[in-house]
C-alpha positions as CSV (number, residue, x, y, z in Angstrom):
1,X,-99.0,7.0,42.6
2,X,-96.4,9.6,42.9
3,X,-97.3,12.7,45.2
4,X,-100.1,10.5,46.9
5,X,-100.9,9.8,50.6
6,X,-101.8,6.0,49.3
7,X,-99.8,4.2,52.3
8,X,-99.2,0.0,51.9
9,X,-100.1,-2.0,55.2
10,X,-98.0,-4.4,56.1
11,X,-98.6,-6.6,58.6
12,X,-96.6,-9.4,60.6
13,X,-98.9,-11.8,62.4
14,X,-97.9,-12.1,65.6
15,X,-98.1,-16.2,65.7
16,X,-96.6,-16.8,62.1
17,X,-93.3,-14.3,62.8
18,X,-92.1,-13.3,59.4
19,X,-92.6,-17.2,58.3
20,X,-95.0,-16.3,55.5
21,X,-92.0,-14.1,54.2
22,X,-90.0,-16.9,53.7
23,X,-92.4,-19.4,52.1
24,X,-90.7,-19.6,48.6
25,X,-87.1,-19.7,50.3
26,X,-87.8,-22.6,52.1
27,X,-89.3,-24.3,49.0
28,X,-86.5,-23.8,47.6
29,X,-83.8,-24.4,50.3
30,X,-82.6,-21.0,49.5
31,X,-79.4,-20.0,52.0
32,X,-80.6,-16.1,51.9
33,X,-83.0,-13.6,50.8
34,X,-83.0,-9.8,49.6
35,X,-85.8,-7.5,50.8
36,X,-86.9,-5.0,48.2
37,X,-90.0,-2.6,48.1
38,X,-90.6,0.7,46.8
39,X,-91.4,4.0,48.4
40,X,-93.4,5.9,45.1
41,X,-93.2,9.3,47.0
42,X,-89.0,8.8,46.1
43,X,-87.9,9.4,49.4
44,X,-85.2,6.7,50.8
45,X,-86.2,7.4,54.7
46,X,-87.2,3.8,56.1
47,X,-90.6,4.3,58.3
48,X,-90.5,2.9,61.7
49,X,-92.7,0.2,59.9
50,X,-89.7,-1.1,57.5
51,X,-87.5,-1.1,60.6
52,X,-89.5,-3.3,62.5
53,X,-90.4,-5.3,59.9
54,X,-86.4,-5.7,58.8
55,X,-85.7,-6.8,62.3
56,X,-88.2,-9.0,62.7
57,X,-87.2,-11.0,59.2
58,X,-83.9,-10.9,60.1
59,X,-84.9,-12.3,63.2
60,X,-86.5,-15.2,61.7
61,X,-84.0,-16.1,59.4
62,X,-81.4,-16.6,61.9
63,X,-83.7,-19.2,63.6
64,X,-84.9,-20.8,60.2
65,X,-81.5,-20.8,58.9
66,X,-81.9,-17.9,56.3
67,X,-79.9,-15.1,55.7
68,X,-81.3,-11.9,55.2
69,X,-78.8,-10.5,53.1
70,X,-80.0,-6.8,52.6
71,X,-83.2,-5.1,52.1
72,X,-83.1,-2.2,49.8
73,X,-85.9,0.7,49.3
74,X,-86.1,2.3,45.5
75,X,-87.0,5.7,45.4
76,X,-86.3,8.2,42.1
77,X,-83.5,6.7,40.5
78,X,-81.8,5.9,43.8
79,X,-81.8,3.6,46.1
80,X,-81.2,3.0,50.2
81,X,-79.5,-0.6,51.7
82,X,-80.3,-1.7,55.0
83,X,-76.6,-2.9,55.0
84,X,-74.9,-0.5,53.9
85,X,-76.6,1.9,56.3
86,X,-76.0,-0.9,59.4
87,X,-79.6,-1.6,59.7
88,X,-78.5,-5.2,59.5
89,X,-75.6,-6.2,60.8
C-alpha cells in the first residue's frame, strides 16, 4: 500500500502488558525476541506509537525474563534498529 494513508492499530491492553506479545516465546522458553514490522510509506521515523510500544515490551521482558533484543522498522531497501539508535538500551 505504498503512498497510502492506510495506518495499522496497535494496541496494548492495559491489563495483559505486552504478555500477548510474548505468547510463542514463552512456549518456547525462548531467552529473547526481535521486534520487526514494516512502515510501507518507506520512511524509518518510529511514531510515538512504536516508541511506546518498544518500551512497554521491553518492559515486560525484563519482568518475564525475556530479552528484547532489538526491534527493527523496514522501509525501501533500508532499515532502522531500535539498538543501534539507543531506543533500547
Amino acid at each position: 500500500m505504498e503512498g497510502s494513508l492506510w495506518k495499522p492499530r496497535l494496541v496494548i491492553d492495559k491489563g495483559a502488558g505486552g504478555l500477548p506479545y510474548f505468547r510463542h516465546a514463552i512456549k518456547r522458553a525462548a531467552a529473547n525476541i526481535l521486534i520487526v514490522h514494516n512502515h510501507p510509506s518507506g520512511t524509518l521515523t518510529p511514531s510515538a506509537e512504536d516508541l511506546e510500544v518498544t518500551d512497554r515490551l521491553v518492559e515486560v521482558g525484563k519482568i518475564i525474563g525475556i530479552e528484547v533484543v532489538d526491534h527493527l522498522i523496514i522501509g525501501d531497501y533500508e532499515y532502522l534498529s531500535f539498538k543501534e539508535k539507543g531506543y533500547i538500551v
